[in-house]
Legacy VTK file of the C-alpha trace (Angstrom):
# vtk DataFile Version 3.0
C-alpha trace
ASCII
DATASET POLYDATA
POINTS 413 float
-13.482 29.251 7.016
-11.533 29.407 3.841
-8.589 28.202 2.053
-6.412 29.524 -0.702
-7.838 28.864 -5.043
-4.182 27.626 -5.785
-5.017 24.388 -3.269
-8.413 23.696 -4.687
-7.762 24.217 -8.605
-5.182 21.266 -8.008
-8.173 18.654 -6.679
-9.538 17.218 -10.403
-6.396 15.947 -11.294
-6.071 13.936 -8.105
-2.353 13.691 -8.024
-1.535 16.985 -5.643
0.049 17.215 -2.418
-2.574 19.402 -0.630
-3.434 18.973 3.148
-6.825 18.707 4.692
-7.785 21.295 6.845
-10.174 21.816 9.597
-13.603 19.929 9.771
-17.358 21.901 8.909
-21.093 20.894 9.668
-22.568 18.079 7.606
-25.047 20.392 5.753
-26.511 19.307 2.506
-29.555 19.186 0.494
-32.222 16.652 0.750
-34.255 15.571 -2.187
-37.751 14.008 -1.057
-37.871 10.544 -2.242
-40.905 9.279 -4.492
-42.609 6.015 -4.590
-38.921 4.175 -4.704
-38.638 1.700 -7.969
-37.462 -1.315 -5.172
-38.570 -0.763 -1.710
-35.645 -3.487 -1.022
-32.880 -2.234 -3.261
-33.004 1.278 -2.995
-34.018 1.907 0.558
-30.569 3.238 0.841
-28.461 4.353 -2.211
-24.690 5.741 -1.771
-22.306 7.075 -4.128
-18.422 6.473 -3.581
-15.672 7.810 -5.941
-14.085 11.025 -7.337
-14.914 14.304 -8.878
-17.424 12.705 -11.681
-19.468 11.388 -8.739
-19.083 14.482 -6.273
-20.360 16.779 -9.963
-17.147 18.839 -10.598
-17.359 20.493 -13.829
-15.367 23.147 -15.520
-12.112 23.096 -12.913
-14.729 23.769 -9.856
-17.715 22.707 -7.627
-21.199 24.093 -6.614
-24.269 23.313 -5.765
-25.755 23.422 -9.073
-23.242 20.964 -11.070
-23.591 18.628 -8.071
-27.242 18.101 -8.525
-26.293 17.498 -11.984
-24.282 14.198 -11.345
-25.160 10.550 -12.664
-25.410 9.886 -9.157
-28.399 12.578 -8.244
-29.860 11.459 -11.544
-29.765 7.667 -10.641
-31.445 8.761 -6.859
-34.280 11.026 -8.659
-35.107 7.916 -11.283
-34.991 5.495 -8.372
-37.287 7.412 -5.917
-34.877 7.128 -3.468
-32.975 10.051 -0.857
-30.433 11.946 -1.882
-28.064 14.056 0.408
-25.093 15.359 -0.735
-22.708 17.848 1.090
-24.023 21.427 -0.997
-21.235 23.713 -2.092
-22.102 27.497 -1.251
-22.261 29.854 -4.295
-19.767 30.208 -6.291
-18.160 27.147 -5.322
-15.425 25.730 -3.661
-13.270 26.681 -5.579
-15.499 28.591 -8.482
-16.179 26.347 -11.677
-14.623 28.522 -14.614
-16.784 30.432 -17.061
-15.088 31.405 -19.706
-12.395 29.001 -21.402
-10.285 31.820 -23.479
-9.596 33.474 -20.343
-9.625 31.465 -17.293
-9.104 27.320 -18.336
-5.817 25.855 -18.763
-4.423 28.746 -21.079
-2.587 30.750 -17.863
-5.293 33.326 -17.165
-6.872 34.225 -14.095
-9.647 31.798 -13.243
-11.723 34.187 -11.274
-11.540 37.231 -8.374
-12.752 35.353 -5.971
-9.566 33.735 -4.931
-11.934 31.426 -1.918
-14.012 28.147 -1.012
-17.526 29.796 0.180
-17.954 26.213 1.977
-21.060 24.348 2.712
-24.163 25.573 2.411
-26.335 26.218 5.477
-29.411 24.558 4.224
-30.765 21.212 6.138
-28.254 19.825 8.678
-27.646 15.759 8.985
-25.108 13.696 10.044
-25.978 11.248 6.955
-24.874 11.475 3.349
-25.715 9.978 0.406
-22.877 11.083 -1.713
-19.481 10.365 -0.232
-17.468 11.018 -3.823
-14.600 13.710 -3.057
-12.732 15.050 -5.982
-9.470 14.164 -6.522
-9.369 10.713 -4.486
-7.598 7.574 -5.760
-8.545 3.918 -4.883
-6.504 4.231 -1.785
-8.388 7.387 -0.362
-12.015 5.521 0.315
-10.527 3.390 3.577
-7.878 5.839 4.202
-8.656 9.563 6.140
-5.302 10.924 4.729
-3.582 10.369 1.891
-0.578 12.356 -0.007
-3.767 12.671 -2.620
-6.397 14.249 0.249
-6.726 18.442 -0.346
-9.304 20.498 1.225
-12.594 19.397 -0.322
-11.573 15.733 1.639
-12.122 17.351 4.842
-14.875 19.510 4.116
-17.041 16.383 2.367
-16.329 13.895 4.720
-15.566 15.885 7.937
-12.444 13.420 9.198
-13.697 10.271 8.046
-13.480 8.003 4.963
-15.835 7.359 2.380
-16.310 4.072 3.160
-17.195 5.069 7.107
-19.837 7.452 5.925
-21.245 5.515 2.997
-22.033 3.014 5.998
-23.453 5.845 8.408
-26.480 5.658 5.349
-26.817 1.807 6.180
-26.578 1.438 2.977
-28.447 -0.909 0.985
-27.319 -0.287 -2.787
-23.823 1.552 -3.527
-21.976 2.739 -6.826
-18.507 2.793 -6.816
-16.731 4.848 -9.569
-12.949 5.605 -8.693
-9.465 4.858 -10.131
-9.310 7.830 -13.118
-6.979 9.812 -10.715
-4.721 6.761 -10.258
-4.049 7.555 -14.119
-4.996 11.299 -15.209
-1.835 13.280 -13.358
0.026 10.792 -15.880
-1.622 11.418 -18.939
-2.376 15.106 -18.187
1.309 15.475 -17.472
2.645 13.126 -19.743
4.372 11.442 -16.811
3.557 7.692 -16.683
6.369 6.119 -14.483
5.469 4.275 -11.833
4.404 5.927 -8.733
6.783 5.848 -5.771
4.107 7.295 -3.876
0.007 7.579 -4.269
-0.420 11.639 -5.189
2.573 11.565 -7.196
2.275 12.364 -11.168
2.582 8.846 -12.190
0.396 5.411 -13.003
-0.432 3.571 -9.509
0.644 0.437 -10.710
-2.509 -2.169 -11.587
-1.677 -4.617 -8.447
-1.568 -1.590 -6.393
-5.275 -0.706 -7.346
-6.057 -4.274 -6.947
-5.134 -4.051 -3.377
-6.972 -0.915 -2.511
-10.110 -1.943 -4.191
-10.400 -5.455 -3.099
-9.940 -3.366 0.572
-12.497 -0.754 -0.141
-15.324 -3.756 -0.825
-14.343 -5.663 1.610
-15.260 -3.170 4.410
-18.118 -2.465 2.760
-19.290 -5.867 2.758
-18.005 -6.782 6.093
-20.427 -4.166 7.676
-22.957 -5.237 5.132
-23.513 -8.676 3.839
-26.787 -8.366 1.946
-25.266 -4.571 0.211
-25.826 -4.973 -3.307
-23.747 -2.269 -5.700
-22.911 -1.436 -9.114
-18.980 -1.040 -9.948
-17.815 1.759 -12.552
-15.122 0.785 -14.713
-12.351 3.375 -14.924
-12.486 5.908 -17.943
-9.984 5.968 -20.668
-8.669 9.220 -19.735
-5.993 8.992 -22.763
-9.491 9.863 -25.213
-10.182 13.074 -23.194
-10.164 15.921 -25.697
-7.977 18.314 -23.317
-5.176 15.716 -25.444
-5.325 16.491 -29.291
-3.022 14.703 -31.789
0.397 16.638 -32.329
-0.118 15.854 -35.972
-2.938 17.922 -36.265
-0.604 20.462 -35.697
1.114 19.989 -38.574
-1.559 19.245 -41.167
-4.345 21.636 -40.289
-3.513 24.953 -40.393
-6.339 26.920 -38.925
-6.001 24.528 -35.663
-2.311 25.704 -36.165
-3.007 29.154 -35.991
-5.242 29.023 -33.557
-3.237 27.144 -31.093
-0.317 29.392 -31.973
-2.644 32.512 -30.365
-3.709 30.762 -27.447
-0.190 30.617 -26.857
0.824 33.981 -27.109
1.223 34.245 -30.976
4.512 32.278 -31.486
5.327 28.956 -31.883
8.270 26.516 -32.845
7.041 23.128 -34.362
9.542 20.042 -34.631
9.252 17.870 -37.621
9.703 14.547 -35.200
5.943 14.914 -34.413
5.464 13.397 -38.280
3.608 10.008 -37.987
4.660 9.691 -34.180
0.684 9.442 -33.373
1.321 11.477 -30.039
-0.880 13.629 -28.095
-0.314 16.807 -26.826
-2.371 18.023 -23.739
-3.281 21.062 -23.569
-2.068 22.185 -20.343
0.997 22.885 -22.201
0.314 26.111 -22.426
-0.307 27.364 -19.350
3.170 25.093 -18.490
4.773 27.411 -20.852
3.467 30.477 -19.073
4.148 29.641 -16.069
7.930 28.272 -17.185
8.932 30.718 -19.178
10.089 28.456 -21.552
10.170 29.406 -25.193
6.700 27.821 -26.881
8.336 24.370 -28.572
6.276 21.445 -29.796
8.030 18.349 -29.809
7.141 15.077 -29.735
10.929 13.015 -29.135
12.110 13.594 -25.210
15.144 16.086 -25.075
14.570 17.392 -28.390
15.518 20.459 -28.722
16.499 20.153 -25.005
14.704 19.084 -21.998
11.707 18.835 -21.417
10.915 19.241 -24.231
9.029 16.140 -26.191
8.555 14.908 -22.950
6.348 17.030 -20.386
2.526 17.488 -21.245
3.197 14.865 -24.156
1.914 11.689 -24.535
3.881 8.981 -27.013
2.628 5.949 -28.522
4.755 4.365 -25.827
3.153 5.912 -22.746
-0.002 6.199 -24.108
0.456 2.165 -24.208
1.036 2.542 -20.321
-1.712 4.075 -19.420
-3.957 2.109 -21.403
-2.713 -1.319 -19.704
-3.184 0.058 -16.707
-6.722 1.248 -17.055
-7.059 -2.195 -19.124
-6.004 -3.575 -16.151
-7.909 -1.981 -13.311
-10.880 -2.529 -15.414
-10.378 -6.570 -15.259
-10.188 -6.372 -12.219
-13.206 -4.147 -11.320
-15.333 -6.468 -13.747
-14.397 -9.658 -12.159
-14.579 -8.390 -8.871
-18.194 -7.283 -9.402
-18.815 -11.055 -10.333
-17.444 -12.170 -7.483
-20.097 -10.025 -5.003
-23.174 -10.093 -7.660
-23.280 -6.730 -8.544
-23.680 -4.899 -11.692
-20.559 -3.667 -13.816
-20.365 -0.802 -16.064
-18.000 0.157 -18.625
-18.504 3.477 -19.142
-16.095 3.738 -21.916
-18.546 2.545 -24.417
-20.919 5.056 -24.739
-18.322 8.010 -24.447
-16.180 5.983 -26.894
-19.479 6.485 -28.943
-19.457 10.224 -28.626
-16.646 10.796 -29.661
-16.536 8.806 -32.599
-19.627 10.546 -34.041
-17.275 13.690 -33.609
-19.768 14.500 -30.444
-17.046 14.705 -28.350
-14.579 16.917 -30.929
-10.763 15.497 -31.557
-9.848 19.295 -31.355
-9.928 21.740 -29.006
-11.853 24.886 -30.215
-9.637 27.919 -28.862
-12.117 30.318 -30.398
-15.166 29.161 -28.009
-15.462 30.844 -24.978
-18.345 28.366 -23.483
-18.072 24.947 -25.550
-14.678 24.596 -26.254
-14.769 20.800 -26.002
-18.180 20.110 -27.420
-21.637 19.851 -24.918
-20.488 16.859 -23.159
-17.530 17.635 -21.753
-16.955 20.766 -19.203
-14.641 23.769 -19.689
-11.446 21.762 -18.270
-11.640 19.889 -21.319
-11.739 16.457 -18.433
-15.488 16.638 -16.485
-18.619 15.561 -18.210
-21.459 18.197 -18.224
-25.115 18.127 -17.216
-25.762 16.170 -20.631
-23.096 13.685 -20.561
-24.114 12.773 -17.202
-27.258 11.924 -18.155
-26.356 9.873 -21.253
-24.092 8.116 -18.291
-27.005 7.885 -15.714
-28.815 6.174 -18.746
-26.034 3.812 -19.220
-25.523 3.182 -15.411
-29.714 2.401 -15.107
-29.777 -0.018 -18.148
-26.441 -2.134 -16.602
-28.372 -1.546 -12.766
-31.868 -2.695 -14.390
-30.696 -6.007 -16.145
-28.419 -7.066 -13.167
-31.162 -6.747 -10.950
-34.359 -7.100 -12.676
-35.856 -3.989 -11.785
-37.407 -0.792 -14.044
-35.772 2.127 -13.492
-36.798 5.070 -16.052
-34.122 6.368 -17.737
-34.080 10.217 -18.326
-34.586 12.204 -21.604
-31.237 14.104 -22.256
-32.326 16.358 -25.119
LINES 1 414
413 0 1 2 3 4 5 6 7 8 9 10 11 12 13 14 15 16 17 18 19 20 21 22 23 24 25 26 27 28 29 30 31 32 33 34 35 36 37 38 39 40 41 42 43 44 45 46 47 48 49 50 51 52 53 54 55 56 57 58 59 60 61 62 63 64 65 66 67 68 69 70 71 72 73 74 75 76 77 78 79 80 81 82 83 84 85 86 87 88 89 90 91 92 93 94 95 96 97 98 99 100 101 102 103 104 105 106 107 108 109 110 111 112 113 114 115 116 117 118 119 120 121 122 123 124 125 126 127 128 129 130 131 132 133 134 135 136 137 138 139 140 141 142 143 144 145 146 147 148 149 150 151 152 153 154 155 156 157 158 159 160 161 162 163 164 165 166 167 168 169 170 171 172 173 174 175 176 177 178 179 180 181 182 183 184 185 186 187 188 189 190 191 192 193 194 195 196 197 198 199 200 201 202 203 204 205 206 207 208 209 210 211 212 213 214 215 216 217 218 219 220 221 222 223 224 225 226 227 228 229 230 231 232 233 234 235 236 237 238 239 240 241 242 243 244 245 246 247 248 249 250 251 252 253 254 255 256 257 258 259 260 261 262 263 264 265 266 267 268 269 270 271 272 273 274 275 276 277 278 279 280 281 282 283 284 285 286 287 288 289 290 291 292 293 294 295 296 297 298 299 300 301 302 303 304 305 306 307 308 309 310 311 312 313 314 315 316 317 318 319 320 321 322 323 324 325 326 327 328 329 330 331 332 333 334 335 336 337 338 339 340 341 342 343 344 345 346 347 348 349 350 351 352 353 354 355 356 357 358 359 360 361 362 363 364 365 366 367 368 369 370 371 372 373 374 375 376 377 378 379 380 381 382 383 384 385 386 387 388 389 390 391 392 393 394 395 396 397 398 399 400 401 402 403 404 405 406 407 408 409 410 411 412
């Protein structure tokens, strides 16, 4: 069973029309549990969300980056099973090696154009992480949505998150999802409104609202006593796939180094002066695949459209999105009052990074491996093996002083 790499490289962004497509065996890897922290707590831990929680890193998904998620860390520091659905080598599809040549600058991403599937290893009906890449807040009580694609299907085998979080009888959950209901937009630079969940917009905050308060509700319907930990949605308007046009402008070996990625010429409008915009860098492979002249502009319709509008991100929009994740984030707080569980803000600590320069402003076109620093992947969007720890760590200490327990954090040197 296969499908076609031009479906799956769509699934991080969340916002693609791609259809599910037939069902596979529930194979995953176990790990053997420990002496659990809480016998009561963590008898039965499940992850919910998106492509953070399922491990996607660098544009693709295997076995290896999913045992590198804060949600495998958080089961191997609790003592606690952990079964996730194991992604056959290479992946499904492949996770990018090399960013010159394969990321977001129009090259191939790889020869092998196919999903290798799930891995034949141990076979059970029962999963402890139910994240699927690409879902929004609608997708985790819903079995279709215009936002489902392949990997829907082959994680969750025609049912929802929320039905197979509860085939674990749960008795702890983390819930991280809501970053897709805003990345399309700020990848794309197209914030309106959606018409439609899956579309390349901002799901508007009430929207969300709706779908969450739904998501917990079954959840807790099915189990009173489930205790959980909410994630707060990420500020995807810091991720450093979006630069600041102005750097364009004022530094001149960024300049020239951007100018190469794009094929070695460049026209640069002087309305990107002090307009605090941010370019993303997907811009580039939208020129490729356009044909459109190389133009950076940062005023819609200037020289022409789209120009200044597409794959750039004004002070205005990037206003949008940030009310909206402001937004969803109130509400994802409160609600965790409301049930007793623990809420994280996740934004903190990455905020952190990247002020120390950890997380770089700029995009290094010259690095093959770390263009985007050792936290974040080679999409310039998914946190690597080390950022996921420092957010395991962050996700423990919140989990800890909710509930009074000791959960080790892990070393992430």
């Amino acid at each position: 069973m296969s499908t076609t790499h031009a479906a799956l490289r769509r699934v991080a962004g969340g916002a693609f029309l791609v259809g599910a497509v037939v069902g596979c065996q529930h194979d995953e890897l176990v790990s053997l549990p420990r002496s659990p922290v809480n016998r009561t707590l963590f008898v039965s831990y499940v992850a919910m969300g998106n492509s953070i929680t399922a491990g996607y890193q660098s544009g693709g998904i295997v076995d290896s980056t999913q045992q590198e998620s804060y949600a495998a860390v958080i089961a191997r520091q609790a003592g606690t099973r952990y079964a996730y659905p194991s992604m056959a080598f290479p992946g499904c599809p492949p996770p990018i090696v090399n960013f010159q040549t394969q990321a977001l600058l129009g090259g191939p991403r790889s020869t092998d154009m196919t999903c290798n599937l799930r891995s034949a290893g141990s076979v059970t009906a029962i999963l402890n992480n139910v994240a699927v890449p690409g879902a929004v807040t609608l997708d985790p009580t819903s079995i279709s949505t215009p936002a489902s694609n392949p990997l829907t299907t082959f994680i969750l085998g025609g049912q929802t998150q929320a039905q197979r979080a509860l085939d674990a009888t749960p008795t702890f959950v983390s819930i991280e999802i809501g970053n897709n209901d805003v990345l399309a937009a700020a990848e794309r630079g197209t914030v309106v409104p959606v018409a439609a969940v899956g579309s390349p917009g901002v799901t508007p905050v009430d929207s969300v609202v709706a779908q969450y308060a739904r998501m917990t509700a079954v959840l807790t319907k099915a189990r009173p006593t489930l205790k959980g930990l909410l994630i707060g949605v990420f500020n995807v308007t810091a991720l450093p796939s979006l630069f600041p046009a102005e750097s364009l402008y004022s530094n001149a070996e960024f300049q020239a180094e951007f100018t190469d990625a794009a094929g070695g010429s460049v026209s640069f409008e002087p309305n990107c002066a002090g307009s605090h915009a941010l370019i993303a860098i997907g811009i580039l492979q939208f020129w490729q695949t356009t044909g459109l002249p190389p133009v950076v502009s940062c005023q819609a319709g200037v020289p022409a459209e789209p120009y200044g509008d597409f794959f750039t991100l004004d002070s205005t929009k990037q206003r949008i999105i940030g009310a909206a994740v402001a937004g969803y984030n109130a509400y994802i707080s409160a609600k965790a009052d409301s049930l007793g569980w623990a809420y994280v803000d996740p934004n903190v600590a990455l905020g952190a990074l990247k002020t120390s320069g950890a997380i770089p402003t700029l995009p290094n076109f010259l690095s093959a491996t770390r263009p985007f620093g050792p936290y974040i992947t080679l999409d310039g969007i998914h946190p690597s093996a080390l950022a996921h720890k420092v957010l395991a760590n962050l996700l423990i200490e919140g989990i800890n002083a909710k509930y009074g327990v000791a959960i080790d954090t892990v070393g992430h040197q």
